[in-house]
C-alpha positions as CSV (number, residue, x, y, z in Angstrom):
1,X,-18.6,-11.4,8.2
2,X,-20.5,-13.6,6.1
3,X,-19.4,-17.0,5.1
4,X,-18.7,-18.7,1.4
5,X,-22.2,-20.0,1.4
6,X,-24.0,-16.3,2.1
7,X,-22.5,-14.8,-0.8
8,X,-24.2,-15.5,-4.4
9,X,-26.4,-11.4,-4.2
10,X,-23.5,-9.7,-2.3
11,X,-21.7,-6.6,-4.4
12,X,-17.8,-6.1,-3.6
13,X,-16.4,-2.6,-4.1
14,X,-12.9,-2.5,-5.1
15,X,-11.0,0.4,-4.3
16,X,-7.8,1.7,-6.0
17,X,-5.9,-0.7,-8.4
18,X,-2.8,-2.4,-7.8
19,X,-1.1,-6.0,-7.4
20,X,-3.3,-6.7,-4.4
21,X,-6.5,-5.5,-5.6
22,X,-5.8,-7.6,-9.2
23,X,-5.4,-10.3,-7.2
24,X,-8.5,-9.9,-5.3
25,X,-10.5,-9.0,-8.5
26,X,-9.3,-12.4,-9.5
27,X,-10.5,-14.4,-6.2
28,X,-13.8,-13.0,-7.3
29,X,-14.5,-12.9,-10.7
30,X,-13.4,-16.5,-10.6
31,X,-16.3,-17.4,-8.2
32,X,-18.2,-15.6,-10.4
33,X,-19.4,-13.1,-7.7
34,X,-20.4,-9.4,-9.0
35,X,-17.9,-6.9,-8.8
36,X,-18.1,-2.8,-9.0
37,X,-15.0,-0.3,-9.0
38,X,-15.2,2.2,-6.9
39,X,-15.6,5.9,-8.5
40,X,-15.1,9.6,-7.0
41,X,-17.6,12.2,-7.7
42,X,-16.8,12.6,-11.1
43,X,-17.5,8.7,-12.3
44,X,-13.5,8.5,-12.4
45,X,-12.3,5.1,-10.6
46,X,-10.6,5.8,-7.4
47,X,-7.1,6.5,-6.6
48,X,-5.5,6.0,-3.2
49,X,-6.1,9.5,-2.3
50,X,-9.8,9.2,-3.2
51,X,-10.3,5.4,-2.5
52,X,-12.3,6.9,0.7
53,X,-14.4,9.5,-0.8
54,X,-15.9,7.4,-3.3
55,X,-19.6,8.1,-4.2
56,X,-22.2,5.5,-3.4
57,X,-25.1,6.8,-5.7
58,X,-25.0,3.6,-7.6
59,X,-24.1,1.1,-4.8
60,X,-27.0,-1.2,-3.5
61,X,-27.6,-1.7,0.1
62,X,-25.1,-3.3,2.2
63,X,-22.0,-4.2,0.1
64,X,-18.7,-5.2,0.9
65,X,-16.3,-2.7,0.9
66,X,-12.5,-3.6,-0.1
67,X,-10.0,-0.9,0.3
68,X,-12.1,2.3,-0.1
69,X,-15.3,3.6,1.2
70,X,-17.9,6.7,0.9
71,X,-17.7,9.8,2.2
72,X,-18.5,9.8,6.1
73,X,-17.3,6.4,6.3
74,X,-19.0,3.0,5.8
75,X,-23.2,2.9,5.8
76,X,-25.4,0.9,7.9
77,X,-24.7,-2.8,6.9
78,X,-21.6,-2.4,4.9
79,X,-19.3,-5.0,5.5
80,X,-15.3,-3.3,5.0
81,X,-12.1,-5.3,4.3
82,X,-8.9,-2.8,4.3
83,X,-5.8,-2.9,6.2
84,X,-4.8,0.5,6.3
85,X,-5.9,3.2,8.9
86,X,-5.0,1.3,12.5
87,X,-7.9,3.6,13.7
88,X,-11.0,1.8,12.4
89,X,-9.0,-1.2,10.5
90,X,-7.5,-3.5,13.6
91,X,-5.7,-5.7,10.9
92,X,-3.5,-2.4,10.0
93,X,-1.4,-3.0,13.8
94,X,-0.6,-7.0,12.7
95,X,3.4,-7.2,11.6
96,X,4.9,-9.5,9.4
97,X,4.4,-12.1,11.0
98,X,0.7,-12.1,10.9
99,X,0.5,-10.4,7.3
100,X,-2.0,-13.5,6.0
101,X,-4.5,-12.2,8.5
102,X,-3.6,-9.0,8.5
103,X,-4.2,-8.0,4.6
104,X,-7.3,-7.5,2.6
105,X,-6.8,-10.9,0.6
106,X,-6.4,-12.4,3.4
107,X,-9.0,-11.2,5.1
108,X,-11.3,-12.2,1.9
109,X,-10.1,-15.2,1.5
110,X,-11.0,-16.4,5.1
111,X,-14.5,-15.0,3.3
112,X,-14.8,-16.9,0.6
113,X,-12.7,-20.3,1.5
114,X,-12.9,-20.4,5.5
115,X,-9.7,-22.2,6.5
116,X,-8.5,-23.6,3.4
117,X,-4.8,-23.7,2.7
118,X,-4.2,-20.4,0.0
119,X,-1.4,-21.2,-2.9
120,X,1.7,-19.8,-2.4
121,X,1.5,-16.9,-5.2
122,X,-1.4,-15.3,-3.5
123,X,0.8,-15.6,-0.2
124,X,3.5,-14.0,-1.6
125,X,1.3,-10.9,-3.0
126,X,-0.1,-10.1,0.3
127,X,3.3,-10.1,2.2
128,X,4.5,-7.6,-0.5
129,X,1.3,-5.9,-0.1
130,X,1.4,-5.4,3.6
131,X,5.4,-5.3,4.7
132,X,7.2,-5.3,1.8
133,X,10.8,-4.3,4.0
134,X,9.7,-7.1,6.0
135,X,9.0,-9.3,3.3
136,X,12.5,-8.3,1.7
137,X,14.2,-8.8,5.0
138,X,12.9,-12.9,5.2
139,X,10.6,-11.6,8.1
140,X,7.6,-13.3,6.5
141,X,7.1,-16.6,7.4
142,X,7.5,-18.9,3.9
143,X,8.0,-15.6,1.9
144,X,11.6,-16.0,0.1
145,X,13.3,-12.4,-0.6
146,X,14.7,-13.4,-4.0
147,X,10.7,-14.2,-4.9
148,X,9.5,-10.8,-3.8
149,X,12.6,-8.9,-6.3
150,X,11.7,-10.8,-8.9
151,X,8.2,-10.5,-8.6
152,X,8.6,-6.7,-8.0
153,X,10.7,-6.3,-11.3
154,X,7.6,-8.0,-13.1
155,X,5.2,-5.7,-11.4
156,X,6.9,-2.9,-11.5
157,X,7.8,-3.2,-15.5
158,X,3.7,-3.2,-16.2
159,X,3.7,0.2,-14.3
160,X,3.4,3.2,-16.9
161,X,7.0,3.6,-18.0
162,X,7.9,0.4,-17.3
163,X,7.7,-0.7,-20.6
164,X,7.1,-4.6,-19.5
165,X,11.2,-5.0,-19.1
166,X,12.2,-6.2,-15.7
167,X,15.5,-5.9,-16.8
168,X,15.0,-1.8,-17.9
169,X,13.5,-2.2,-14.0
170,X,16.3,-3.6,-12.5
171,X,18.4,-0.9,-13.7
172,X,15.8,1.9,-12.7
173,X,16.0,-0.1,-9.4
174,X,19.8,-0.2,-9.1
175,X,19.9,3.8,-10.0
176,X,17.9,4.9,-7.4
177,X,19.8,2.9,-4.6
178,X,23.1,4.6,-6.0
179,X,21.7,8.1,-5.7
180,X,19.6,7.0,-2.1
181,X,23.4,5.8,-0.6
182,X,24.9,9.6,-1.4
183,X,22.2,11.2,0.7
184,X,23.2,13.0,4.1
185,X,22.0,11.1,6.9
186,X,19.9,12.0,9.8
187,X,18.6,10.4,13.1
188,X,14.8,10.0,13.9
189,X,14.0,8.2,17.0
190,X,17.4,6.1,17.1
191,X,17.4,4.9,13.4
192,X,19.8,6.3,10.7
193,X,17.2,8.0,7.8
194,X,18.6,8.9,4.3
195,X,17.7,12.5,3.5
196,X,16.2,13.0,0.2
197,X,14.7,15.8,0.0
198,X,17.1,17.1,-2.5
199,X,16.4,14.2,-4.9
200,X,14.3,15.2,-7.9
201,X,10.8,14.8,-6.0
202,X,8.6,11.5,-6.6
203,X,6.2,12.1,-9.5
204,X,2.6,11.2,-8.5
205,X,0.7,7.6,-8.5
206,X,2.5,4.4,-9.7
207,X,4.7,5.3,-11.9
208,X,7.8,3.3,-12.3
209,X,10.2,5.8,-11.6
210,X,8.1,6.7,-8.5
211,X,8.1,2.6,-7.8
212,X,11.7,1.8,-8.0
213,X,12.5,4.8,-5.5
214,X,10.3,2.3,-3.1
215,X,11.9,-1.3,-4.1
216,X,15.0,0.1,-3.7
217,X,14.8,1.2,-0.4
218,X,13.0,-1.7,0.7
219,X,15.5,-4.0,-1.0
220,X,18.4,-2.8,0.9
221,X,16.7,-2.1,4.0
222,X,17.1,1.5,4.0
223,X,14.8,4.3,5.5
224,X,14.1,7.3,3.5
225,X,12.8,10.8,3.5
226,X,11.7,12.4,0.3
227,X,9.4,15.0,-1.5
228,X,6.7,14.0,-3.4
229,X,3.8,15.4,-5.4
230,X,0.2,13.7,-5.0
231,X,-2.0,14.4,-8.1
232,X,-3.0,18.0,-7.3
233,X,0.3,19.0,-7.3
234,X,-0.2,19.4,-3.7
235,X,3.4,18.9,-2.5
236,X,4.9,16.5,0.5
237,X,7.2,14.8,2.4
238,X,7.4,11.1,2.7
239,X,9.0,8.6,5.2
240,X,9.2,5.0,3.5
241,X,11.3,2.2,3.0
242,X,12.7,0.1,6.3
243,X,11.5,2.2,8.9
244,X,10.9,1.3,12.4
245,X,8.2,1.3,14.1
246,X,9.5,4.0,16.9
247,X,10.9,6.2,13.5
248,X,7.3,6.6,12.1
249,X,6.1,7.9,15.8
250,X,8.7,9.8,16.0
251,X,8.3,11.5,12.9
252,X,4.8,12.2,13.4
253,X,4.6,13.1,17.1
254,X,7.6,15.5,16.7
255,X,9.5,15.7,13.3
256,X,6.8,16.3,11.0
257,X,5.2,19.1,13.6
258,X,8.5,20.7,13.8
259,X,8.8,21.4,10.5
260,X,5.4,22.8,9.7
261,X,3.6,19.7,7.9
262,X,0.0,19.3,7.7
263,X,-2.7,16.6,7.1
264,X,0.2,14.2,8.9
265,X,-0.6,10.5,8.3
266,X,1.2,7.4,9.3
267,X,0.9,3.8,10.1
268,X,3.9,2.8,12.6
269,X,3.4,-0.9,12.5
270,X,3.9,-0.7,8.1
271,X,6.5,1.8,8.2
272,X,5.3,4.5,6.2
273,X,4.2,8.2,6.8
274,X,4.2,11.4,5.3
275,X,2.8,15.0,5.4
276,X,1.7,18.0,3.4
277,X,4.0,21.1,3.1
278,X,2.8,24.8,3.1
279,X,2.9,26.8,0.1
């Protein structure tokens, strides 16, 4: 990885937006280092579903990937910064404890400031970024939970439909745990998992109705299954929220197959899966 001193012609390509990846655009814009979006097929920026089928045409040789990549993977010379497919991204197995090295600021960071001490905000965004439950359960070393809900009411109320009011977030927040806590209950792999698939399903993207479904069941440490709807209407079920380790095996190894989902994805050590369901 090259260092601080190395980096005046390099091109970083950010994948899809969120608190993380603002917060990365910052680190760089402020060292006044050139920055590209990355964008599908169709000149569109990338989402997370397209973040790794993102179209290189315009990309020069060798640039630093954040968080997305081109069809067929990264090219000769690339450089990639992600935490999030434990298959090619080693950073994607660290737990809480290790979220600093584990997530893409942090990765970046040891990129462009070697070992300096980061300030406490951008410490703070990473643990939310990489193990929120954790984060929200005081497993992040220096990471206070009452920082991370009220950071999340502020992020979350600049979401679409947030209408920039934490406190219209709160309540969406609160709601969502009420209808979560009525939900039957079923065991995967040991752990007790609300059943959801009866809520309304999760609208697409980053909404903040989608959002507070997620804060809330990370909040109260609370696993959760649920039906969702990615972009193209393609339709899915999703475990998230406080999951264990052993729950997302478990529900890819042998719920998931058992009940006929496809394109089944999962990253134990963050506590999320999910899979497609047949039409």
């Amino acid at each position: 990885m090259p260092s601080a001193t190395d980096l005046s012609a390099a091109t970083f390509v950010l994948g899809a937006d969120d608190p993380e990846m603002t917060a990365i655009r910052d680190q760089l814009m402020q060292r006044g280092l050139r920055v590209i979006d990355a964008k599908d097929a169709a000149g569109v920026r990338v989402n997370p579903r397209t973040a790794y089928q993102a179209d290189p045409a315009n990309w020069p040789a060798g640039v630093v990937l954040v968080e997305c990549a081109p069809v067929g993977g990264p090219r000769a010379g690339d450089i990639v910064i992600d935490h999030h497919d434990p298959r090619v991204h080693p950073a994607a197995r660290l737990g809480p404890a290790d979220y600093w090295q584990a997530a893409s600021i942090g990765q970046l960071w040891r990129m462009l400031a070697g070992d300096a001490a980061p300030p406490d905000h951008l410490r703070l965004v990473v643990a939310m970024d990489h193990c929120l439950p954790a984060a929200y359960a005081g497993q992040c070393p220096g990471i206070d939970p009452r920082d991370v809900f009220e950071r999340d009411l502020i992020n979350v109320a600049g979401a679409p439909g947030g209408h920039g009011d934490p406190e219209y977030i709160r309540r969406l927040i609160n709601e969502a745990s009420a209808r979560i806590a009525i939900c039957p209950v079923i065991d995967m792999a040991g752990q007790a998992v609300y059943d959801g698939r009866d809520l309304p399903p999760t609208p697409p993207g980053y909404s903040a109705e989608a959002l507070a479904v997620t804060k809330a069941t990370c909040r109260d440490g609370v696993a959760l299954l649920a039906c969702a709807a990615d972009a193209d209407g393609r339709r899915k079920l999703t475990l998230g929220g406080a999951c264990h380790p052993a729950t997302v095996e478990h529900f890819m190894t042998v719920w998931a197959p058992a009940h006929g989902l496809t394109g089944i994805y999962g990253v134990p050590a963050r506590g999320y899966a999910g899979g497609y369901l047949s039409d």
